[in-house]
N, C-alpha and C positions, 0 to 999 in steps of 0.2 A: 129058746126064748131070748131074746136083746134085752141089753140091759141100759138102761136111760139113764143118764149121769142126772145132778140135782143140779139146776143150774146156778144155783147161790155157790154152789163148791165149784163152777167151771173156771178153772184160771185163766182158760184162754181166752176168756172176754176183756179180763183186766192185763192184759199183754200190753196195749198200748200205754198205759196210767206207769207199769214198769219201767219203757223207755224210755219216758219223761224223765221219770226222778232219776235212772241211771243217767243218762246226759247229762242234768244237771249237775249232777254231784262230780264227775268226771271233768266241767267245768268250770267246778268252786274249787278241786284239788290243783289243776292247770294253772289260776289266778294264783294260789297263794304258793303254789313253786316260784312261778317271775318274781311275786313282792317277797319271796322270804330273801330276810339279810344276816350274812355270817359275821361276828365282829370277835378280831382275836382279841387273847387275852396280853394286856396290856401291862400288866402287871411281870410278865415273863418278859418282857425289852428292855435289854439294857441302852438306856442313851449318853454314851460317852459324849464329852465336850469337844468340839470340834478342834483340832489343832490348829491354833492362827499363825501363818508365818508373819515375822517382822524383821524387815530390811530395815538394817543399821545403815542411818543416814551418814554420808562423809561431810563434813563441812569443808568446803574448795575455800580456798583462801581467795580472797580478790587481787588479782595482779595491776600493778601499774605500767601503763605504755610510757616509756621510756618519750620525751619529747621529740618532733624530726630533729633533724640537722640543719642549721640556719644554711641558707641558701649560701653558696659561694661567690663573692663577687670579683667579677674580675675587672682587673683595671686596663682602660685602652692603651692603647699605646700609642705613645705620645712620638710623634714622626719630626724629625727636623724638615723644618722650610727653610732652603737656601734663598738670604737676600733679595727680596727682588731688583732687579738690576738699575742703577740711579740713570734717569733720563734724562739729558741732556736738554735743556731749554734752551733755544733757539734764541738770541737778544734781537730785535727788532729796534734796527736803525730809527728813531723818530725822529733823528735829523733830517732823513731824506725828501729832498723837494719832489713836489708832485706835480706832474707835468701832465698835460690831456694825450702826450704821447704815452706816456706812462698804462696809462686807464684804458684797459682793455673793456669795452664795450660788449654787455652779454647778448649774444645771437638771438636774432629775434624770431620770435615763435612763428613756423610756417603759417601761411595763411589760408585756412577752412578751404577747400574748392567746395560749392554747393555742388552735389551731382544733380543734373538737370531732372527733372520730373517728367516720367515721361507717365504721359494721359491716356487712360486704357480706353481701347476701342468699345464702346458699349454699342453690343449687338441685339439686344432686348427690345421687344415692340411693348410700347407702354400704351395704357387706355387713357393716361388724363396727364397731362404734362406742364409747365408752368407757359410755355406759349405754346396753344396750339397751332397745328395747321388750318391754312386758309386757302381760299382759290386766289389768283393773280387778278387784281382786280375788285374785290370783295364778293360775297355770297350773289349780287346784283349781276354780277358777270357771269357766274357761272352759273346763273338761272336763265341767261340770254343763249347760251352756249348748249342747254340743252332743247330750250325752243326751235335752236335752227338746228339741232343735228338729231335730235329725236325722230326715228321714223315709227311709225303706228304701224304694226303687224300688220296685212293683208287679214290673215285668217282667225286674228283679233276682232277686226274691221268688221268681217262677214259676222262671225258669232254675237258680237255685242259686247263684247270681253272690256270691263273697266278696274281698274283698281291702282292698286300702289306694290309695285315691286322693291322689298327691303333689300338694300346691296351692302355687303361687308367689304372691306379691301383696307389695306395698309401705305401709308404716306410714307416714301423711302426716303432717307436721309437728303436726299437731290430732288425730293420735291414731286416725284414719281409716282403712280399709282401703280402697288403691286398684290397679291395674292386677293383676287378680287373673287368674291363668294356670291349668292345668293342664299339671305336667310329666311327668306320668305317670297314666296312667286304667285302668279296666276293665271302662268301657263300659257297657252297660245302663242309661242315664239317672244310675249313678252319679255322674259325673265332674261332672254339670248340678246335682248334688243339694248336692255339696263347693262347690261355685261358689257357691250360692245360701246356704248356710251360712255362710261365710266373709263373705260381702257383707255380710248382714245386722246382722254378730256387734256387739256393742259395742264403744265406741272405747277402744282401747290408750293405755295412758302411751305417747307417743312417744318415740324415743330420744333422744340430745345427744351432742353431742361438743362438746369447750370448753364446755359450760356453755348451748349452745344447740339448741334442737329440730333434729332433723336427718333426713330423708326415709331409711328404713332400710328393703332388703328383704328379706322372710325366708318360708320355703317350710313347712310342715306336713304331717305325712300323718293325712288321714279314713280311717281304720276301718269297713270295713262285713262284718257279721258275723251270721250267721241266728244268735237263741238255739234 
């Protein structure tokens, strides 16, 4: 026959309600270990007074420096100067007659030679000068000079070809027509014709500047024109 426990008497229901409170209690004893505090007994210490050392002061006496020693002075020494020696003055006769042979006459100052100036060659071609160049005859002549010697291109002629050939060139020293250019053409053997015209022309007054020939260049325009 089994026998039924009462369950009001089973303790193993209240197992869990037990490890609570053990816990607990296991953690109220834990807390007041950390916070308990030992405190000796005070009354058993003896507190002797501390021994204070004291260093016996010396009084140093205050010394006196003694002052320097005044500087030494010495004295120079005093050098004998022998006499200087008496000079002889020289008496000047002011009796003595004076005669124009007597009076030597002082040399007269060489005189300056100018060295001559020599006048540098100026070889510089100028554009504008204080007299220009002109034709022999004035501008009239040498407007006559290219009527008779102007020849009109042939193949000017044929094509119709009219305009004005610009000619550059330089008036030499002697009057001369030299480095003769075209700066402007229009072609058809014109340009060769103003060249060859200009080359030939007769010689120009040359220009001057100061007073002296001076290489001047100067440009023209040829005229070419069917009548």
């Amino acid at each position: 026959m089994e026998l039924k426990k009462n369950p009001k008497v089973d303790l193993s229901r209240q197992s869990g309600l037990f490890l609570n409170i053990g816990l607990v209690v296991a953690l109220g004893l834990t807390l007041l270990a950390f916070e308990w505090k030992s405190y000796d007994d005070l009354s058993a210490m003896n507190y002797a007074p501390a021994e204070v050392q004291t260093e016996e002061l010396i009084d140093i006496p205050i010394t006196e420096m003694p002052p320097p020693p005044p500087p030494v002075i010495q004295q120079p020494e005093i050098v004998e100067v022998p006499d200087e020696e008496e000079i002889e003055e020289e008496l000047v006769n002011l009796d003595t007659e004076i005669t124009p042979e007597t009076v030597v006459a002082p040399p007269a100052p060489p005189a300056e030679v100018a060295a001559p100036v020599q006048e540098e060659e100026v070889d510089e071609i100028f554009q504008v000068v204080e007299n220009q160049p002109e034709p022999v005859g004035g501008m009239g002549a040498f407007m006559q000079y290219l009527q008779k010697n102007l020849k009109y291109p042939e193949q000017a002629r044929r094509m119709n070809v009219e305009g004005k050939v610009f000619v550059q060139f330089v008036i030499d020293k002697d009057g001369s027509p030299t480095d003769i250019t075209v700066l402007k053409g229009i072609g058809s053997g014109c340009d060769e014709e103003a060249v060859r015209v200009i080359k030939n022309m007769p010689k120009w007054t040359p220009g001057k500047q100061r007073g002296r020939p001076v290489k001047v260049r100067m440009s023209l325009p040829i005229v070419f024109k069917l009548g």
